[in-house]
C-alpha positions in Angstrom: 189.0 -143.5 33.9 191.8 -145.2 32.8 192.2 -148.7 34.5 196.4 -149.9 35.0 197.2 -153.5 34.6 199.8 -154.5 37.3 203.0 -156.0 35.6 204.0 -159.8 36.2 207.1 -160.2 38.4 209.1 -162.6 36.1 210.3 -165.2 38.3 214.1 -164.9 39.0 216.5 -167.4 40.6 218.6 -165.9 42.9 222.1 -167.3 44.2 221.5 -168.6 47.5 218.0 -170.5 45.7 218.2 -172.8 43.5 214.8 -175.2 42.1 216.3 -178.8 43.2 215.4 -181.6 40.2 213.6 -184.3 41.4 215.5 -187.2 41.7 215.7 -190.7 40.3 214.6 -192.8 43.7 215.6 -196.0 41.1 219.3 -195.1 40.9 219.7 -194.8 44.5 219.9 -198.2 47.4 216.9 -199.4 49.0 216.4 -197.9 52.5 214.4 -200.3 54.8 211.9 -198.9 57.3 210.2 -200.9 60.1 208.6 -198.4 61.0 205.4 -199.7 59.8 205.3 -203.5 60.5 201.8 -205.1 61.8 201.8 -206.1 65.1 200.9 -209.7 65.2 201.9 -213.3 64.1 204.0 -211.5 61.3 206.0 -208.9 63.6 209.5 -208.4 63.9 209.0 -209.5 67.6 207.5 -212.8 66.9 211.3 -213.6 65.2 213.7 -215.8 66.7 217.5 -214.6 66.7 218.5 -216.2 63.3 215.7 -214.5 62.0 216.4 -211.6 62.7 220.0 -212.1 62.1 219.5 -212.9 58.8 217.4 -209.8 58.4 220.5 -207.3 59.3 222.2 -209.5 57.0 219.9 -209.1 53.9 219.5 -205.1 54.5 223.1 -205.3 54.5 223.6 -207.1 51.2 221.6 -204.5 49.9 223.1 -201.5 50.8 224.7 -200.8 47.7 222.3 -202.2 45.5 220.6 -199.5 43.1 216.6 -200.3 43.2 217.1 -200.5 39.3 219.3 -203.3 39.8 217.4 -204.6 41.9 214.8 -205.3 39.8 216.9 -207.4 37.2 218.0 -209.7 39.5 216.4 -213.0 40.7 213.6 -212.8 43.4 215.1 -215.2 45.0 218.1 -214.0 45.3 218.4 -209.8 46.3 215.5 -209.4 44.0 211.9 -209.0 44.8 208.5 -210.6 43.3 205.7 -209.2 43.5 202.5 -210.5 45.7 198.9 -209.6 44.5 196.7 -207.4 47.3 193.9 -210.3 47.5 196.8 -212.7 48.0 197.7 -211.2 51.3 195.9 -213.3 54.3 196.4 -211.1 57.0 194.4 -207.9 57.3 195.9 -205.3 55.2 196.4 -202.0 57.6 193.7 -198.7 57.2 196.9 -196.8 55.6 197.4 -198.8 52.6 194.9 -197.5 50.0 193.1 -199.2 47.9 195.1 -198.1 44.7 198.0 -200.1 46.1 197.7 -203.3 43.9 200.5 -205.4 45.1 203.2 -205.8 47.4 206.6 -206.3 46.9 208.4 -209.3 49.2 212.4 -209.3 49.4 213.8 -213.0 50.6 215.5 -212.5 54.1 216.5 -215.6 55.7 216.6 -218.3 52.6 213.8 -218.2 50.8 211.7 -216.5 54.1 210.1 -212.8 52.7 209.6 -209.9 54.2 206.8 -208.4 52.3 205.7 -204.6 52.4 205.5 -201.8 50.0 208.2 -199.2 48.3 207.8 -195.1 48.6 210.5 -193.4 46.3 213.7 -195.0 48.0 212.4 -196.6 51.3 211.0 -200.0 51.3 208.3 -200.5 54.3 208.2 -203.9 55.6 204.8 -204.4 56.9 205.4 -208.4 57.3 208.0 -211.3 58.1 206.6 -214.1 56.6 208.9 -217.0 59.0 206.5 -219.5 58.7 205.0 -219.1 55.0 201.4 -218.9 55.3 200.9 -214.6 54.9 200.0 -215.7 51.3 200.2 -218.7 48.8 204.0 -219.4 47.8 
């Protein structure tokens, strides 16, 4: 009995489909989300109006900022600094894992952060540190 192998199909790109590259999330603007912030002394809703005026002011700085730049420039300023994971006083939510090491905090209302974490482009802000006691500054 003779046994027949079946061929390969050789994979083949066809007009209409194309393999997209993945892109470079650094070269692109921040996109804030606050779609994840903790409900608590730290929420968007515990902010008073110049707050949270000067939080659509600071997104808006930012909108044609490249993360990549972003990263060159002062943290006190549009930059960021990073906050150690034990430094963080209030409980840290069940969907952060424990790989996460840090978190990043952006200035918002003079030298008041709004601290969360980054996924490709979008920056989560999980806190608004008003009164400056989330960690040690």
């Amino acid at each position: 009995m003779v046994r027949k192998r079946i061929k390969a199909r050789q994979p083949k790109q066809g007009h209409s489909v194309k393999a997209l590259d993945v892109p470079n999330y650094d070269n692109r603007p921040p996109v804030f989300s606050l779609e994840r912030v903790q409900q608590g002394n730290y929420c968007f809703s515990s902010l008073d109006q110049t707050h949270k005026a000067q939080f659509a002011e600071a997104i808006f700085r930012r909108r044609g900022i490249t993360w990549r730049e972003i990263k060159s420039v002062d943290r006190h300023s549009l930059g960021f600094e990073k906050i150690a994971r034990s430094g963080i006083k209030a409980p840290i939510p069940a969907f952060i894992t424990e790989d996460e090491e840090s978190f990043l905090a952006f200035r918002y209302n003079g030298m008041s952060p709004m601290v969360g974490y980054r996924v490709r482009d979008v920056f989560y802000v999980l806190w608004f540190d008003h009164n400056f006691t989330l960690y040690k500054h």
